[in-house]
C-alpha positions in Angstrom: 124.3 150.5 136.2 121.4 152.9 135.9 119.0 152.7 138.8 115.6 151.6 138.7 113.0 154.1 139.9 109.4 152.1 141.1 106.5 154.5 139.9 104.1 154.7 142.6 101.1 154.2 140.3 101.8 151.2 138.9 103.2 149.8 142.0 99.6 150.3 143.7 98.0 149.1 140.6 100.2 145.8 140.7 99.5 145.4 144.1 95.6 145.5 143.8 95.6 143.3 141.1 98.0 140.5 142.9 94.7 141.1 146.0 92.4 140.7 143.5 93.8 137.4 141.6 94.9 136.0 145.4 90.9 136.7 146.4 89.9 134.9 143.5 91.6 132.5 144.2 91.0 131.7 147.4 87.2 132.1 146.7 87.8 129.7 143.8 89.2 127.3 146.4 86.0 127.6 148.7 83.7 127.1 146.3 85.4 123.8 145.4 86.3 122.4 148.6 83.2 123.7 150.8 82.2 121.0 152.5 85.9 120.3 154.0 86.4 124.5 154.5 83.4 124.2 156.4 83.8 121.7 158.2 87.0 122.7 159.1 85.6 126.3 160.1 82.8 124.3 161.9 85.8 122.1 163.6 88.0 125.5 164.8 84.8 127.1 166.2 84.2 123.9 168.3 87.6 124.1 169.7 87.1 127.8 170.7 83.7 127.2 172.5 85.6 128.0 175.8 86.6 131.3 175.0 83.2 132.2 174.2 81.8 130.6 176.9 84.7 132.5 178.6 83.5 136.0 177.4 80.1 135.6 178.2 80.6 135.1 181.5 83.0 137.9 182.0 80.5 139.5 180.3 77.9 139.1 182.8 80.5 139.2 186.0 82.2 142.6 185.2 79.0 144.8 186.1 79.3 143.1 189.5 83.4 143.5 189.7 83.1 147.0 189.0 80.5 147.1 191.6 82.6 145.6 194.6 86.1 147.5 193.1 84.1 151.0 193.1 83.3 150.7 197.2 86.6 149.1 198.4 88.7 151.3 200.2 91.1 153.2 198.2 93.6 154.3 200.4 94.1 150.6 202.0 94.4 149.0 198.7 96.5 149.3 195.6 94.8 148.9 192.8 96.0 145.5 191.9 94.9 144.4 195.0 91.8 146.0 195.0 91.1 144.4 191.3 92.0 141.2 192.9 89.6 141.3 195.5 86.8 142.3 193.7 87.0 139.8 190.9 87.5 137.4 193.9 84.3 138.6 195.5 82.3 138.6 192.6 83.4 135.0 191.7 82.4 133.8 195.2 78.9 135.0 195.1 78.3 133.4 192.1 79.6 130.3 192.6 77.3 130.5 196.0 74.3 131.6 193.9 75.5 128.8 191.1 75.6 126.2 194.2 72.2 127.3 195.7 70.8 126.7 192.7 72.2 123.0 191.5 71.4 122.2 195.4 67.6 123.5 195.7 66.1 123.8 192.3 67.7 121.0 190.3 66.9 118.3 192.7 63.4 120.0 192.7 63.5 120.5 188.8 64.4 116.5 188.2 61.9 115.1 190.7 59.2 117.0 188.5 60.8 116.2 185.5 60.7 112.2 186.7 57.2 112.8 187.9 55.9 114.1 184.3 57.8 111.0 182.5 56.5 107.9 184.4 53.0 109.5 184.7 52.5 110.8 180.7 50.0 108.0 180.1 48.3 108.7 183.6 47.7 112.4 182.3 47.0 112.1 179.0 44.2 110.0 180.4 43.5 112.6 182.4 43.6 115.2 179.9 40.9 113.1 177.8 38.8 113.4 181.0 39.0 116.7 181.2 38.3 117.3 177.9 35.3 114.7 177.8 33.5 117.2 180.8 34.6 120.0 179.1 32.9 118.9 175.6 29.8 117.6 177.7 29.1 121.3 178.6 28.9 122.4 174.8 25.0 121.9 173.7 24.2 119.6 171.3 22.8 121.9 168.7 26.4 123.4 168.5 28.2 120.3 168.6 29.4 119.0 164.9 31.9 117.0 163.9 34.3 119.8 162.3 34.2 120.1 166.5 34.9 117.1 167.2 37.7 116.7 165.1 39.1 120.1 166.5 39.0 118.7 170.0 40.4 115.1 169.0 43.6 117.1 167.3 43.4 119.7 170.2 44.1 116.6 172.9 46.5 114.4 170.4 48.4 118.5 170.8 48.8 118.3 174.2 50.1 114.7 174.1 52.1 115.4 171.5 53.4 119.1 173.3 54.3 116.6 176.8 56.2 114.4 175.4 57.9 116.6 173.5 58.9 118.7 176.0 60.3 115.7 177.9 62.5 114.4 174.9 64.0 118.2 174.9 64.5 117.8 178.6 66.6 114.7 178.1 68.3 116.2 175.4 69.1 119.1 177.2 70.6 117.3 180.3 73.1 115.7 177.9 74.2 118.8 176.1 74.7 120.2 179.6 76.3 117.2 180.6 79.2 117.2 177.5 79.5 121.0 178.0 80.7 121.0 181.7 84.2 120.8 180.8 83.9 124.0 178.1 82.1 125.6 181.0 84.9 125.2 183.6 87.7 126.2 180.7 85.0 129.2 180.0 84.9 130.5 183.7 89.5 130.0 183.8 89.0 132.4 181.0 86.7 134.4 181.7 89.2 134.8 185.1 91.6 136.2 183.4 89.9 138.3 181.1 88.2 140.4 183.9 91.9 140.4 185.6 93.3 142.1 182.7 90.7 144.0 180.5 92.5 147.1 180.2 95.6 145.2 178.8 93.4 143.4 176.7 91.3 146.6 175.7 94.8 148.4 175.2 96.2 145.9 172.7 93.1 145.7 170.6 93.3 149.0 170.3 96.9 149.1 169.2 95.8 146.9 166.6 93.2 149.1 164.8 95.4 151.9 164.9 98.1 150.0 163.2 95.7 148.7 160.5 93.2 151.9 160.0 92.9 156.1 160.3 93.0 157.7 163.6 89.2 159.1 163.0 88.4 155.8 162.0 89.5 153.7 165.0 88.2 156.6 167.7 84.8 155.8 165.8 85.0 152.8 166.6 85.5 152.9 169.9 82.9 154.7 170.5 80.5 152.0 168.5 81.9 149.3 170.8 81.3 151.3 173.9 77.7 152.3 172.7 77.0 148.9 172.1 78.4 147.6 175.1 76.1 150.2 177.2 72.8 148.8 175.3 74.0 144.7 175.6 75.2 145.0 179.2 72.4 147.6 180.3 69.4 145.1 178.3 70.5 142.0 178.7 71.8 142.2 182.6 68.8 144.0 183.4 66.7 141.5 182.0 68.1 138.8 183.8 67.9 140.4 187.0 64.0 141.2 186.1 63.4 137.6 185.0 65.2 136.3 188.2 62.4 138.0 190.5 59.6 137.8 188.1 60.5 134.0 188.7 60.9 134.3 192.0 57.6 135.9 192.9 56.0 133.1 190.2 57.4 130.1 192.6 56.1 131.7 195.7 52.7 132.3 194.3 52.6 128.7 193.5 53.5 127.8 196.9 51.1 129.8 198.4 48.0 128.7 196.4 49.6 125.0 196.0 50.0 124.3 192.7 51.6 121.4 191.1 54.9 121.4 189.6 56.4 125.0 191.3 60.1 124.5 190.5 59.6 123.9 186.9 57.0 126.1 186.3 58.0 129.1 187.3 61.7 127.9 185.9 60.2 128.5 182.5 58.4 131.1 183.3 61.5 132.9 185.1 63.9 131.7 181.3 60.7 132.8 178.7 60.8 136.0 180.5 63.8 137.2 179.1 62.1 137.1 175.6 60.4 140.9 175.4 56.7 140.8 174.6 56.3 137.0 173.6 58.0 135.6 177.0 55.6 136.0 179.2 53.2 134.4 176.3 56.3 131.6 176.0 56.4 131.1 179.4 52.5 130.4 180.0 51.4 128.5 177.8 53.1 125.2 178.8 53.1 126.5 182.1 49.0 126.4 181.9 49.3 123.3 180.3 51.3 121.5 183.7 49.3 122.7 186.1 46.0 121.6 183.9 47.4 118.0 183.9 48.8 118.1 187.6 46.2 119.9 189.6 42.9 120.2 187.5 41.6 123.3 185.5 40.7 124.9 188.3 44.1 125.4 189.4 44.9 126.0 185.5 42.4 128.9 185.7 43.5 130.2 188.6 47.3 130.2 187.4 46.2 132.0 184.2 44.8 134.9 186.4 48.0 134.6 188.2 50.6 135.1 185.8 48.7 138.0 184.2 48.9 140.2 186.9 52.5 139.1 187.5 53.2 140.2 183.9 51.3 143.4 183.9 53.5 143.9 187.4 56.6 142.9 185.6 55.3 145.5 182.2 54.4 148.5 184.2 56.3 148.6 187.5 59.1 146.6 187.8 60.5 145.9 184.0 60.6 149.7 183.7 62.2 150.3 187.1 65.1 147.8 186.3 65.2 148.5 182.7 64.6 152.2 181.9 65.0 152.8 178.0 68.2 150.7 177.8 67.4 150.5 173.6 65.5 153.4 172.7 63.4 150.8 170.3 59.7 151.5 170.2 57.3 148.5 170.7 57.0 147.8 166.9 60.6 147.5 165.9 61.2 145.7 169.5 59.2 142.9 167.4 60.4 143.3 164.1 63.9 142.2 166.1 62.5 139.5 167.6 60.9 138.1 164.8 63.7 138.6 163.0 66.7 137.5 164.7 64.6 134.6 166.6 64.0 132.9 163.2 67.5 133.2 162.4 68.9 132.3 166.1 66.1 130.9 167.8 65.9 131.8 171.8 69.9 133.2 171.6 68.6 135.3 168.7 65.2 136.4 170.7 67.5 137.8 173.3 70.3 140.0 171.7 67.8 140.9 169.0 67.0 143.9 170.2 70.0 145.3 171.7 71.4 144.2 168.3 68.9 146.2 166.2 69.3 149.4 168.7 73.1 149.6 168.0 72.0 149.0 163.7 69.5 151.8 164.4 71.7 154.3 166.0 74.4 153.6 163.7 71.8 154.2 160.5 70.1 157.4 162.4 73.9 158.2 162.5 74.7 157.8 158.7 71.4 159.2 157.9 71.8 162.7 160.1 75.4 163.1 158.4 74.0 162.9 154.8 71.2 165.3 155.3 73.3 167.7 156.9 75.5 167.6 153.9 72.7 168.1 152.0 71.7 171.0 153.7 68.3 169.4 155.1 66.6 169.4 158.4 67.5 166.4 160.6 64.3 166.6 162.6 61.9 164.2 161.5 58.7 166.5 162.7 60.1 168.9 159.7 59.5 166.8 157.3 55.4 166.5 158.0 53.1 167.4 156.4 49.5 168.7 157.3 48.0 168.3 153.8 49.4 165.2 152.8 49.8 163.2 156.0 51.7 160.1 154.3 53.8 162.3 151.6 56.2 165.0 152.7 56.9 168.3 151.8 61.2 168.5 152.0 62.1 172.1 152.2 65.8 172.6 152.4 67.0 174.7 155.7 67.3 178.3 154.5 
């Protein structure tokens, strides 16, 4: 029997078609069945909410076990044991900080929570008052109605803004409530994540060099570590800066006795994760609590407050935690917060920006390597020019 020799060529050409016609396919099938495809992606994602819950937190937590493992005693410990005793460590003190917290600030945060919801009509009245004086002090040659009607939609706002707020309140104590469970699964996974990240690390990395180049893969590596530097070094940082600039917000209140402390500076502590617009966030409904609880005095005096507590937080202690963990300037620091908060809302707001730094180093990247091959500058001051500041002059690199 003569033998049958496979050409290579055709062989890859049949192959690529069969991809092409199996893609099709399958795409065919989406676009028919979407709703069930999605609801069924909708339904898989739902079951793997632990494990996401599970790598945030091991997320957050590893900075702190590679903290305690780096000043444990090496010559005492093996390094299972010293692994062991670190992640141990580190879960401990956040479980005490997690207790502290549902023990002191929740109790707090509900009583003032309560408060708000049986006394709304008590201070909306209230707010009409203080509108009323306010509106008394404008003379009556620059009183109109157009003013009127301003200051009518301005209080119906407020209203509006506090009961609002309380709905989302109730809301949110339910979501929390259902999501216990994921959150308990989240922190057994997160457990063993942290207990074996190199294993975990080593078999991804099988992976990608089973499926891709060798140059490839060790590229990507060093993507993933880059962007792990920028997310852990942003978004740690931040939460340690919000932590005290919510901190020193509570204590201020205490010590000039405003109303509503615990909540307050709870939103101003959470809003100040957001760069640029949290502190904004944060004190706006902030003012807005202490004008209906102690007066606009107080309200005043809290506005004054919380701007120099942000310009502390800008100049002084936001760079002493942060440094230049993204490299972004101020501009494109919005431009990712616009961006990614309209898509994501708050989640969005927060890994923006660390997002957008790993896009731009990636692009700056991609963008170096072609001029280069082009036999251009890569230094942006090269390509200014004097005479026409807002056209340049490319001259190739002799």
């Amino acid at each position: 029997m003569k033998r049958f020799d496979w050409e290579p060529r055709y062989t890859t050409i049949a192959i690529y078609a069969f991809l092409v016609i199996a893609a099709s396919i399958l795409f065919g099938m989406f676009a028919v069945n979407y709703e069930k495809v999605w609801g069924l992606v909708k339904t898989i994602f739902a079951y793997l909410v632990p494990f996401v819950y599970g790598f945030g937190i091991a997320f957050l937590l590893n900075p702190l076990m590679v903290f305690f493992e780096r000043r444990l005693p090496g010559q005492k410990l093996s390094g299972r044991m010293r692994r062991n005793l670190a992640l141990l460590l580190a879960y401990l003190l956040s479980l005490f900080v997690a207790v502290i917290f549902f023990l002191v600030v929740i109790p707090t945060l509900a009583e003032s929570v309560t408060a708000i919801a049986k006394n709304i009509a008590f201070y909306s009245t209230q707010v009409d008052t203080i509108v009323s004086e306010l509106t008394a002090m404008i003379p009556e040659e620059l009183f109109s109605e157009e003013v009127g009607k301003a200051i009518d939609q301005f209080v119906q706002g407020i209203t509006s803004f506090v009961v609002t707020t309380m709905l989302q309140a109730v809301s949110l104590t339910t979501r929390v409530t259902s999501g216990v469970i994921d959150l308990i699964m989240g922190a057994i996974i997160s457990l063993y994540m942290l207990a074996n990240k190199e294993t975990l690390f080593a078999q991804c990395k099988q992976i990608l060099y089973a499926l891709f180049p060798e140059r490839m893969v060790c590229r990507l590596i060093d993507i993933a570590h880059d962007s792990n530097e920028k997310f852990s070094g942003f978004i740690i940082g931040k939460i340690i800066d919000s932590l005290i600039i919510g901190i020193l917000c509570g204590i201020g209140m205490w010590i000039f006795k405003m109303p509503f402390i615990t909540l307050v500076s709870l939103i101003v502590g959470v809003t100040n994760i957001i760069p640029y617009f949290g502190p904004f966030i944060g004190a706006i409904p902030g003012i807005l609590l202490v004008l209906i609880g102690g007066g606009p005095a107080q309200a005043l005096g809290f506005a004054l407050f919380v701007l120099v507590l942000q310009q502390f937080d800008g100049n002084i202690l936001g760079p002493a935690i942060l440094g230049q963990s993204t490299g972004l300037s101020a501009m494109w620091v919005i431009f990712a917060i616009l961006l990614f908060g309209g898509l994501y809302g708050f989640v969005g707001m927060i890994i923006g920006v660390p997002l957008l730094a790993v896009l731009f180093g990636l692009a700056r990247e991609f963008f170096s390597w072609r001029l280069e091959k082009k036999g251009l500058s890569t230094q942006v001051s090269d390509y200014a020019s004097a005479r026409h500041q807002l056209l340049t002059d490319r001259k190739k690199k002799k």
